[in-house]
C-alpha positions as CSV (number, residue, x, y, z in Angstrom):
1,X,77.6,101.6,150.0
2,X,75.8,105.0,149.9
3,X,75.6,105.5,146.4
4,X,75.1,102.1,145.3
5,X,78.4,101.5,143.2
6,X,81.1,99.6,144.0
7,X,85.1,99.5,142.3
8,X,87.5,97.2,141.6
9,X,88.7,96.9,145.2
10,X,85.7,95.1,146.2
11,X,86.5,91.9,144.6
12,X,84.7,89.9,146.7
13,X,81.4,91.5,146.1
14,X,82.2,91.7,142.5
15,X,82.6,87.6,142.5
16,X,79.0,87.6,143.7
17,X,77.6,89.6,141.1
18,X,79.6,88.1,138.2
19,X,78.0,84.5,139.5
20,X,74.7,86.6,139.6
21,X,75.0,87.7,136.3
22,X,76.9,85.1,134.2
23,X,75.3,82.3,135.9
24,X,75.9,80.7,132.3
25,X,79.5,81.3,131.9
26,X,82.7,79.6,133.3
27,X,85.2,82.0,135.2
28,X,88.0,79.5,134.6
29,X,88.3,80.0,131.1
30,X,87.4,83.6,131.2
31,X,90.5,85.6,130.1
32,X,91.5,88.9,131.9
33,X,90.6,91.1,129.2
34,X,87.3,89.6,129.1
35,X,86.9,89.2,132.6
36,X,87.7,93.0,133.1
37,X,84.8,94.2,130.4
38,X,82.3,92.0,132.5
39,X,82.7,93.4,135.7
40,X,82.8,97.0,133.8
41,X,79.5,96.3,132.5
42,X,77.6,95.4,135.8
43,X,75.2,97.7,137.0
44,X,76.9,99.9,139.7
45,X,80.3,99.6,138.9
46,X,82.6,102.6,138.5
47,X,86.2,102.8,138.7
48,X,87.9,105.4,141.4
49,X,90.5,108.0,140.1
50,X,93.5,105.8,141.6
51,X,92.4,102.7,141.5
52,X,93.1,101.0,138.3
53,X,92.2,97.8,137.8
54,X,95.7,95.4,137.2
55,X,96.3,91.7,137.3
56,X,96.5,90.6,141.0
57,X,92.8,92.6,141.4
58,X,91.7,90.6,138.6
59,X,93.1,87.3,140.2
60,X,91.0,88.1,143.1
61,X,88.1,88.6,141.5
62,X,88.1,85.3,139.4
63,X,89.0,83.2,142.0
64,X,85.9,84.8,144.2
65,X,84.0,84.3,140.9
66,X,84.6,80.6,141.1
67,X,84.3,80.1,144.8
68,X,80.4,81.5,144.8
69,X,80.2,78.5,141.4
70,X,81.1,76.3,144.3
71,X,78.8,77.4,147.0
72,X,81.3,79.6,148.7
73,X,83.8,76.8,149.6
74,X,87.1,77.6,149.6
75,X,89.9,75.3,147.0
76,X,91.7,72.6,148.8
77,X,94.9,75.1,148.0
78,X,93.0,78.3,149.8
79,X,92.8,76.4,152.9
């Protein structure tokens, strides 16, 4: 991106970082309240007028989250 920050649409990328960042933690029992003030607090992140965060945008970003803890492979379910 231009500026360097990224929103909640960009779940993918924000599964990257969250494996970057909280190598140490386990996204699958990371609530959604928590999950949401971890990807506030990574660098570059800032939230779009419009674009508020909600539960399906949260799905998507923990299931990413826990796809790049499995080296990118996708569930048997995804598939």
């Amino acid at each position: 991106m231009p500026d360097d920050t990224f929103d909640w649409l960009e779940t993918d990328y924000i599964g990257e970082l969250l494996h970057e960042h909280y190598a140490d933690r386990d996204p699958m029992r990371i609530g959604f309240v928590e999950l949401k003030k971890l990807v506030m607090a990574l660098p570059g992140f800032k939230e779009r007028p419009g674009h508020v965060v909600n539960e399906k945008i949260l799905e998507h970003i923990q299931a990413a989250w826990i796809e790049q803890r499995q080296g990118g492979r996708k569930s048997e379910d995804e598939e």
